[in-house]
N, C-alpha and C positions, 0 to 999 in steps of 0.2 A: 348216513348223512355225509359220506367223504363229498369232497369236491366243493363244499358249502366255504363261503366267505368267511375267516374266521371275526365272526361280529364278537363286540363288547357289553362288558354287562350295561353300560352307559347309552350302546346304540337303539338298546330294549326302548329309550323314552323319548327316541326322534319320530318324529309326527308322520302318523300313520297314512299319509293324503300321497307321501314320494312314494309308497308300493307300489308294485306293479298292478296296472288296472283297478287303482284307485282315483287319483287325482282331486283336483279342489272340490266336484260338486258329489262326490260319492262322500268324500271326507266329512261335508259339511252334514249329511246324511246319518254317517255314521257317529257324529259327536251327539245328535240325536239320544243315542245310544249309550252315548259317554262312554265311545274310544275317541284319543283324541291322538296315542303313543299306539308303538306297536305291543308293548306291554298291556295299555288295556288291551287291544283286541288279543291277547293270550291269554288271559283272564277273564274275559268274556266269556260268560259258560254257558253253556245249552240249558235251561230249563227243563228239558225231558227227550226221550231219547224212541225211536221206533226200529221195531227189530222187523229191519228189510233182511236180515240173514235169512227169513223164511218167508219167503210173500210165497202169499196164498193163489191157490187155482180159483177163479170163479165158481169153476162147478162144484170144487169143496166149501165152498159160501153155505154157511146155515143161517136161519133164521135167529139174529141177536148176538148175531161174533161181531166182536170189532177185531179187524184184520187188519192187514197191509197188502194191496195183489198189485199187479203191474198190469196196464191193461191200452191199447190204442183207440181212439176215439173212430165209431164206423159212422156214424148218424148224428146230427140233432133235429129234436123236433120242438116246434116251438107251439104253445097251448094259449089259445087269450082267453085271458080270467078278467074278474069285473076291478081287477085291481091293475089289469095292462097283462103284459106278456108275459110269458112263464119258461124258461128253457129246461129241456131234458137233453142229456146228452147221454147217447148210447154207446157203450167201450165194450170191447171185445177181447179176448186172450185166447181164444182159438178153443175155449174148453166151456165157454158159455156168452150171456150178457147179463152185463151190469147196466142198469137206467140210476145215472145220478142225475139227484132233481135240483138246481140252482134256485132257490125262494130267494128272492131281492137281489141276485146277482144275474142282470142277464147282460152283464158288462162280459161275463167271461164265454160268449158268446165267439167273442175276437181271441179268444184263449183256447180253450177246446175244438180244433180247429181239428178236418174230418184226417185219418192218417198220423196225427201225434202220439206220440207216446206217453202215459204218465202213471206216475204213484198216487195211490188212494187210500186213504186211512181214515178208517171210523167203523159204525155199528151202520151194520147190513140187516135190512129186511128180506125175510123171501116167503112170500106170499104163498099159498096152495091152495090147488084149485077144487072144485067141491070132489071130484073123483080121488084126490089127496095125489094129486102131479104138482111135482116142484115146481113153484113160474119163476119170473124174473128176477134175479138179486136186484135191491135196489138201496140207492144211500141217498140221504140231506144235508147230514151233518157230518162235513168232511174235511180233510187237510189235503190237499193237493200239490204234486211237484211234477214238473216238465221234464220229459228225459233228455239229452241231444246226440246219444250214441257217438260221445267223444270221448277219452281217455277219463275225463275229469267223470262220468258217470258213474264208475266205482266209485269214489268217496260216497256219492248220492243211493247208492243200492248195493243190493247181494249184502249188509254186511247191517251191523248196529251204525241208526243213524242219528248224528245228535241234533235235535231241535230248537232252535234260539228262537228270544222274544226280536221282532222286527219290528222295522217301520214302517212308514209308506213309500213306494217307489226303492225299495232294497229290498231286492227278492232273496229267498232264503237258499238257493243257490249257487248265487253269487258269497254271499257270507260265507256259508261250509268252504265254498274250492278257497275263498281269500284265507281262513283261518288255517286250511290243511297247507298250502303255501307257505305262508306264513311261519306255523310251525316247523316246516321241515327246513327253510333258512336259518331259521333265529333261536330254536333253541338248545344249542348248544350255547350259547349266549346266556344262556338260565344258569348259573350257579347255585350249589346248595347251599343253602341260610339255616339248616337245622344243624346244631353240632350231631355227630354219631350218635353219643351216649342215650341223647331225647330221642333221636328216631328209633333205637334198640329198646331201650327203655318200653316205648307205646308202641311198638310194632308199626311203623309209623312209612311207607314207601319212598324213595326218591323222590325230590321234587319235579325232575325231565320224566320222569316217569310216570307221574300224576298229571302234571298238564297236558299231556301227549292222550291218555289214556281217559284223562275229564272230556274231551274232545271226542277224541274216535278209540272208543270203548274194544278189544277183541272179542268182549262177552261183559254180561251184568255186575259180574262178582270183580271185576277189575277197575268198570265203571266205579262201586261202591269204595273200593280199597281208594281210588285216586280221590274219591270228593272227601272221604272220611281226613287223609294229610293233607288239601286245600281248605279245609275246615281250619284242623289243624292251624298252618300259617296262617292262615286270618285273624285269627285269636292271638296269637305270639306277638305275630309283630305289633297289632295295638296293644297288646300287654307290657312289652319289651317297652315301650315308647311311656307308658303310664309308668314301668318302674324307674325307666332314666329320670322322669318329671318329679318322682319321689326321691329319688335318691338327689339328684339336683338342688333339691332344697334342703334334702339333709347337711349337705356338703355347704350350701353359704350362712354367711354368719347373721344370725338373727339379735331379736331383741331379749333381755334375760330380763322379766317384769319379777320384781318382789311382793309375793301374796302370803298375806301369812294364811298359818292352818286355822284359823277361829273366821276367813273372810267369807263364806257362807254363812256362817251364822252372822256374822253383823249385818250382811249385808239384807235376811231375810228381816230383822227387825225392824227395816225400812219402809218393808212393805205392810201391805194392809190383808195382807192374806200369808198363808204358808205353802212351800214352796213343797211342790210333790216329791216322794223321795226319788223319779228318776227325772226330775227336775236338778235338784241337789247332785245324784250321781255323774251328771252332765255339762255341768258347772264348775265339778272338778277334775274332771276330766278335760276339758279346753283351759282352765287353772294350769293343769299340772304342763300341758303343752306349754304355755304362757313362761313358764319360769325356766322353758331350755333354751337354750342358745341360738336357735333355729329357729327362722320360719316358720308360724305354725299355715297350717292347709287342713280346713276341716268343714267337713258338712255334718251341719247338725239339718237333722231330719225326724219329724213326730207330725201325727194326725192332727188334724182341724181342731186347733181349741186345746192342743196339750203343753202350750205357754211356753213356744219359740221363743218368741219376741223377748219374755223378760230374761230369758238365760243367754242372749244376744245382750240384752243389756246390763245385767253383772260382768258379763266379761268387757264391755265397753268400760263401763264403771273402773275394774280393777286396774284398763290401761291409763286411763285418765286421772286417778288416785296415785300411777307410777310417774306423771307429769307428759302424759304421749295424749295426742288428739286421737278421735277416732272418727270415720269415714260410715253411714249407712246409708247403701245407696241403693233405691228401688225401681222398677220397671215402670210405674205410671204414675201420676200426679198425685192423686186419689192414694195410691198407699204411702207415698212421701207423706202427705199432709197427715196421714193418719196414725203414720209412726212418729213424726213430730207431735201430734196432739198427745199421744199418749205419754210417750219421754222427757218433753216439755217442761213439765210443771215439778214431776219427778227428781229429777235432774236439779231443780233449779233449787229445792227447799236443801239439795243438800249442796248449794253453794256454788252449783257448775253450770254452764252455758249452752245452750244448742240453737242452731239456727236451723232453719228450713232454705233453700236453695233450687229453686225448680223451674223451668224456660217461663212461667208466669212470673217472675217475681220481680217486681217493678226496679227502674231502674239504677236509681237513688238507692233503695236499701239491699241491695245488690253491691253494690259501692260500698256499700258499709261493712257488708257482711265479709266481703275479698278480704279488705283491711284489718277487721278483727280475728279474722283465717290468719292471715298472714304474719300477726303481730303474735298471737296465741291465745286470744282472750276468750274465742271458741273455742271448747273442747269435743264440742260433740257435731259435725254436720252431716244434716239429712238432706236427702235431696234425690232426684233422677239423673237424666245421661247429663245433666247441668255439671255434676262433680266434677265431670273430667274434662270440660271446656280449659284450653289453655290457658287461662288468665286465676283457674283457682288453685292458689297455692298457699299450701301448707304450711304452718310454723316446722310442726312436731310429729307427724303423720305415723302411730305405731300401731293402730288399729281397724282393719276393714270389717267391717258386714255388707254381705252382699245379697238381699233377697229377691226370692225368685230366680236366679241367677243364670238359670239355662234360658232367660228371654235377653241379657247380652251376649256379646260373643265373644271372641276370645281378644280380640285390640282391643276391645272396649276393656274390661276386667282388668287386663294388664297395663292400660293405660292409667287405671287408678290406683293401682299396686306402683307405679312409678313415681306417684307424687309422693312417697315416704322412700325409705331405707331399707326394702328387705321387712315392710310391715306383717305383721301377723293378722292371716285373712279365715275370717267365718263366714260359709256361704250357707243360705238356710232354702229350702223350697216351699212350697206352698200344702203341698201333700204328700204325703209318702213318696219313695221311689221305688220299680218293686225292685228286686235282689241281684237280677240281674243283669239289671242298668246300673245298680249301684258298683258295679265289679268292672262292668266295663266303658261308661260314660265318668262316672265317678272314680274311675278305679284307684287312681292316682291321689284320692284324698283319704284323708282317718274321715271314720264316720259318727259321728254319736247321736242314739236313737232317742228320743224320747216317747218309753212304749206303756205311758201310762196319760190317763186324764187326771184333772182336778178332782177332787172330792165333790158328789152332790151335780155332776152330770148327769141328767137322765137320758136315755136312750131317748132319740126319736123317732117318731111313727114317720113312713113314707108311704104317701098315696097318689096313686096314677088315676085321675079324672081325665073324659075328654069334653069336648064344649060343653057337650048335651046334660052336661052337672054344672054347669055355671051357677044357677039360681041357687043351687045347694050349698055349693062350695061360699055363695054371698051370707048366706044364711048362718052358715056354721062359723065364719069369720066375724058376724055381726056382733054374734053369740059371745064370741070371746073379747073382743071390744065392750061389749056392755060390762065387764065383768073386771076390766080395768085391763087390760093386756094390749100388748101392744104388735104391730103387724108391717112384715115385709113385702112387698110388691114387685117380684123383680121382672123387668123386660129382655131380651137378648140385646145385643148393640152386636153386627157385625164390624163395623168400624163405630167408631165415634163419633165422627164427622157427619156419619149420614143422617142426615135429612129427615128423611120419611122414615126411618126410625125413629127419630126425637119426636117427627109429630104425632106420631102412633103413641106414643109414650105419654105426650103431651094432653090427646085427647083424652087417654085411659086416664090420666089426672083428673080431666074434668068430669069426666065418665062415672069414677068413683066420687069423686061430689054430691055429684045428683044420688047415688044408690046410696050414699054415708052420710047425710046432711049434717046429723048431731056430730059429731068427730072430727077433729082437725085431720088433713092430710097433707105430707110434707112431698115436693119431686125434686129428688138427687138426678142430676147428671152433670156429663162429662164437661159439659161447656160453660157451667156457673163458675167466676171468679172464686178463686180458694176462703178466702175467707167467708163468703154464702155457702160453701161446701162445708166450711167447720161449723158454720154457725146452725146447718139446720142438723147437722148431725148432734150438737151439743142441745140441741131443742128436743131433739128426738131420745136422748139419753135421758135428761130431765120432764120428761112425759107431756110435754107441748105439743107435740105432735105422737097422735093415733097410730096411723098407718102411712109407712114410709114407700111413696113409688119411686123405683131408679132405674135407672137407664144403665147403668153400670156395674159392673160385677164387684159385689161388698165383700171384696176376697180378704180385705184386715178392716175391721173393724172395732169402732168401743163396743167393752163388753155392754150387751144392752139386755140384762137378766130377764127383764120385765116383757121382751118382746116372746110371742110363744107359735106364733105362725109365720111361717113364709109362702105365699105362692108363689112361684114359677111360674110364667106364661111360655107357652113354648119352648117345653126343655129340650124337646130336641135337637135345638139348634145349638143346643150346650154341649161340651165334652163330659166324661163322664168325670174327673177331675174339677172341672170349674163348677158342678153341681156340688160335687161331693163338699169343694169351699162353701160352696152358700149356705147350702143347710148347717154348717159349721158356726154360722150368725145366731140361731136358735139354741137353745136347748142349753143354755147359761144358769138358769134361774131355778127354781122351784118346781115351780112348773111344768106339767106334760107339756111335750112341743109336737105340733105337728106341721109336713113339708108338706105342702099340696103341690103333684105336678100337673097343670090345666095343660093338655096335648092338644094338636089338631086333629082332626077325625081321622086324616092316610097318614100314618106311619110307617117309615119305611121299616122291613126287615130289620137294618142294624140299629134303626135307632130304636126298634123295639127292643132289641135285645139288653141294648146299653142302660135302658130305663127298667129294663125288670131286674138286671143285677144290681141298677142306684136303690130298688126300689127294698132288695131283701136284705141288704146288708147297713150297717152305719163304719164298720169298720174299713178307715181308710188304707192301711195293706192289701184289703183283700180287694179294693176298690183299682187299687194300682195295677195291681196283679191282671185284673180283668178288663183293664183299658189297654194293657199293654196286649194282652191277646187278640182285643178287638182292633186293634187300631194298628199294631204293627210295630216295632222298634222307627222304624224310619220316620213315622206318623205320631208315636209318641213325643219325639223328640229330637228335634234337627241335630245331629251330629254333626251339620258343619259350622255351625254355632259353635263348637267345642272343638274345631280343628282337629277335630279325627276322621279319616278317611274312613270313606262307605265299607261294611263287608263286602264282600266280592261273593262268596257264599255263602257264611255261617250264617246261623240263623240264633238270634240270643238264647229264642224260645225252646226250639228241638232241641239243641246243639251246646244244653247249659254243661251234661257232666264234660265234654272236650273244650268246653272255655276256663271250667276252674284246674284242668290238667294245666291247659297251656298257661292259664294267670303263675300258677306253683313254678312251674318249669323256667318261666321267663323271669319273675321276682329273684328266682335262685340262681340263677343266670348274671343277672345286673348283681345284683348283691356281690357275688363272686369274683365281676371284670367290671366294674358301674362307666367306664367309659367304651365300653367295648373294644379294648386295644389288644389282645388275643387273636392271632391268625386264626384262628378256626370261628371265629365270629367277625370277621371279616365284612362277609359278603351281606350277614346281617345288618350290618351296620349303614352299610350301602344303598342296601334293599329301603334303610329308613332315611338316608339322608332323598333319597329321590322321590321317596312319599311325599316328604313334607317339604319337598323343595320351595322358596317364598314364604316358608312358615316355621325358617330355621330356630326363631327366635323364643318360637312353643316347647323347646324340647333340646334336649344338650345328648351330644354322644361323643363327645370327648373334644 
């Protein structure tokens, strides 16, 4: 690399569009892609890799290899089928022919042009003829690259060759000679970010050495070494960033609430039931947080129905007993209303105040509610993204709840964290998370599980019907209505807004009328003013209403013992998480409960899959677990919702035992230097200040 510009670690994140033989409309191409620096395109990594070090003879072509041969285009012949044209094109290498067949491509007609040269990669047929003579190699299903017998050739053949995901109009070509450029300018420019000790420690390679060799491999096993320390760094530095965020709040000074040792037990005497013992364990454990000097930052997290909510509202309780208001603030209207119905009355028999707050809330008692925020006469406010509108402001703000919390994003969160002092924040989610989201989306909070139900839960049955069980499925629901029991009706809503959802909704209202005439029926949706939403839900607790239709996902609801069925219409358009909430409505009471799920007749492959793992399990761990396989990290759960920047490689799934190496390494690392002011963590530092560049205010390094 002599002779190279000595570039800066800095110059790594000027915009990849001023390289050479890029310019604005390749750039625009390539953000596509999400390069946007020359850093990402360094980190752009091939997806999989073809070993042109040995391309194949034609005449060594057998029957079912997939190969790699280099071959020039002699012939095309063009076939008309009753679906239009059809091109073959015939390639030669002096040692036989190959007839590759183009189906739906006869664009590349203008491509395979007679005298070119090209690579071909895939599974070769070769046919024999009844005397057993070898006939023609032939392929369909191929990957294709153009040679141009110019220097830049070698990087594309003779050697292992790496493969990236592309776009349209970026040939992959083009990409390989940009990145082997590229690299052979700029990195030197790459400093190491791993102290010695960790790379000796894990047998762990240089990082110039890893990106060079993720890139353009000399062989497999060097390939494996560089991705195993690109893993590596991926893990660290979001790790490193989650321990500065921990350590960061260890370091400012928080609130010190006074709880005495007897406040669980008084506080369960308030209630009408008794409190599980890893209800109690969890209680005191956000308690014992409560009474240190610091910030608390804690996800409490437990399955459908194992009584979040009220161990959110003890520790609410315990702030507002210490003279501090507290904050609970929810993702949609619908669970605001239904954590105030619940806390409401609660609250208030022991003397304390709660308002509700939500973009409905008229605007007269809005005015009111500012006022008595402001003065301190609220102690408890619920409400959605209404909380953090500029004009609400806090007397006393010492305590947050935040649920569901991965549907805001990180302004938002921090924006309600700003109306207090350094408040002590409890974020809860809806259902489980599986372990190793919890390490690395979560990583940066304490966690407290609740891994037990109420007493007197019965398991529920799950069953997959498709239409052609309608009549049955009326029948067996009739059955349990006659019998006093009460019933769920749920719709999908891709949005709530739509239309032709509510009127689908609307008719199956009237639809079940006519099939249920003796029975009242009640229709929940998104678009009834709040208080017709409490009121039929308080009809439907109080047995007024039979069978509840809604249009919207009953993800917190009153417990409603009494109800013992739910259908689902169309679960597959549910994730397997918002099902696993719903059936969480049921199975309260006495009562067997059963979840009927009514399908369409074509299911796809994955929604088959996702409905037979909702359908064998009730446990929502192992529900997470398996949405998270299905669905993917990325798909699970927007990471930039949470200001964390994309893996680049690792993979949460494959790649868990090198995430808890790098979580240990990096915790003990911050621990050790927590603002990273050590020359030898330098460049790591660096590495993070230009990640989060515009999102300095997520994250402290000194």
């Amino acid at each position: 690399m002599e002779g190279c510009k000595n570039f800066l670690f800095k110059d790594l994140f000027s915009p990849v569009q001023y390289l050479k033989s890029v310019g604005p409309n390749r750039a625009r191409l390539l953000k596509r892609l999400g390069i946007s620096t020359i850093f990402d395109l360094l980190t752009y990594y091939p997806f999989r890799y073809e070993d042109r070090s040995h391309l194949y003879l034609i005449a060594q072509i057998k029957n079912g290899d997939e190969k790699t041969i280099q071959a020039v285009v002699s012939r095309q012949i063009i076939v008309m089928t009753r679906r239009g044209p059809l091109l073959k094109v015939v390639m030669t290498d002096g040692t036989g022919e190959v007839i590759v067949t183009c189906f739906n491509q006869f664009y590349l007609k203008d491509v395979f042009t007679i005298g070119k040269a090209f690579i071909i990669n895939g599974k070769f047929n070769r046919k024999f003829s009844a005397s057993g003579r070898s006939g023609k190699a032939e392929i369909s299903n191929f990957t294709y690259e153009m040679l141009t017998k110019d220097e830049d050739d070698l990087i594309h053949t003779n050697r292992i060759v790496p493969i990236y995901n592309i776009t349209k109009n970026l040939n992959m070509r083009f990409l390989r000679t940009l990145v082997k450029r590229t690299l052979d300018e700029y990195l030197p420019a790459l400093s190491e970010i791993l102290p010695i000790n960790i790379r000796k420690n894990h047998n762990l390679c240089e990082e110039g050495f890893a990106i060079k060799n993720i890139h353009f491999p000399e062989n497999f096993q060097t390939a494996e070494e560089s991705k195993r320390r690109l893993v590596f760094d991926d893990f660290f530095v979001l790790q490193t960033v989650l321990a500065l965020n921990r350590s960061r709040v260890k370091e400012s000074p928080g609130i010190t609430y006074e709880v005495s040792n007897q406040f669980v037990d008084e506080f369960e005497s308030l209630l009408p039931f008794t409190l599980t013992n890893a209800q109690r364990r969890v209680i005191n454990e956000i308690l014992k947080d409560m009474a240190i000097p610091r910030p608390m930052n804690r996800l409490l997290q437990g399955d459908v129905g194992s009584g979040k909510t009220i161990v959110a509202a003890a520790s609410a309780y315990a702030a507002i007993k210490n003279g501090y208001q507290a904050a609970f603030m929810a993702p949609t209207e619908i669970l605001a209303e239904q954590h105030f119905i619940n806390l409401h009355n609660f609250l208030a028999t022991l003397g304390m105040k709660s308002a509700l707050l939500i973009s409905g809330t008229a605007k007269k008692e809005r005015k009111k509610i500012l006022q008595n925020l402001s003065s301190g006469a609220i102690n408890l406010l619920i409400g959605t993204h209404a909380l953090i509108e500029e004009d609400v402001s806090f007397n006393r703000l010492g305590f947050i709840i935040i649920d569901e919390q991965h549907k805001f994003g990180v302004m938002q969160r921090a924006s309600l964290r700003s109306k207090g002092l350094n408040p002590d924040v409890l974020v809860m989610t809806a259902t489980p998370i599986p372990r190793t989201l919890a390490l690395t989306v979560y990583g940066d909070l304490d966690i407290s599980v609740i891994d037990e139900l109420p007493p007197g839960r019965k398991r529920i049955e799950t069953t997959l019907y498709t239409e052609r069980k309608r009549n049955e499925t009326q029948e067996l629901i009739r059955n349990e209505l006659r019998q006093g029991r009460q019933v769920y009706v749920v719709y999908p809503l891709i949005e709530e807004s739509e239309k032709v959802d509510l009127k689908s909704a609307t008719e199956e209202f009237n639809r079940l009328n006519k099939v249920y005439p003796e029975f009242n029926i009640g229709l929940l949706h998104g678009r009834l003013p709040s208080k017709e939403k409490e009121s039929i839900m308080q009809e439907f607790k109080n047995k007024k209403i039979d069978m509840l239709v809604s249009t919207t996902v009953i993800e917190v609801g009153i417990d409603i013992p009494n109800a013992s069925i739910m259908l689902i219409e169309h679960p597959e358009r549910f994730g397997l998480a918002q099902l696993h909430q719903l059936r969480g409505r049921i199975g309260r009471g006495e009562y067997e409960s059963l979840c009927i799920l009514l399908a369409g007749l074509r299911l796809s492959a994955e929604a088959r899959q996702r409905i037979k793992a909702f359908v064998q399990t009730n446990d929502g761990f192992e529900i997470a677990e398996v949405d998270l396989r299905l669905r993917g990290p990325g798909e699970f759960i927007g990471t930039r919702q949470h200001g964390m920047p994309d893996l680049k490689i690792a993979d949460i799934l494959k790649d868990v035992k090198i995430l808890e190496i790098a979580r240990q390494e990096a915790f003990n690392l911050v621990n050790m230097d927590p603002h990273l002011l050590r020359d030898e963590h330098r460049q790591l530092k660096e590495m993070i200040k230009f990640f989060y560049r515009g999102r300095e205010s997520l994250i402290k390094v000194g």
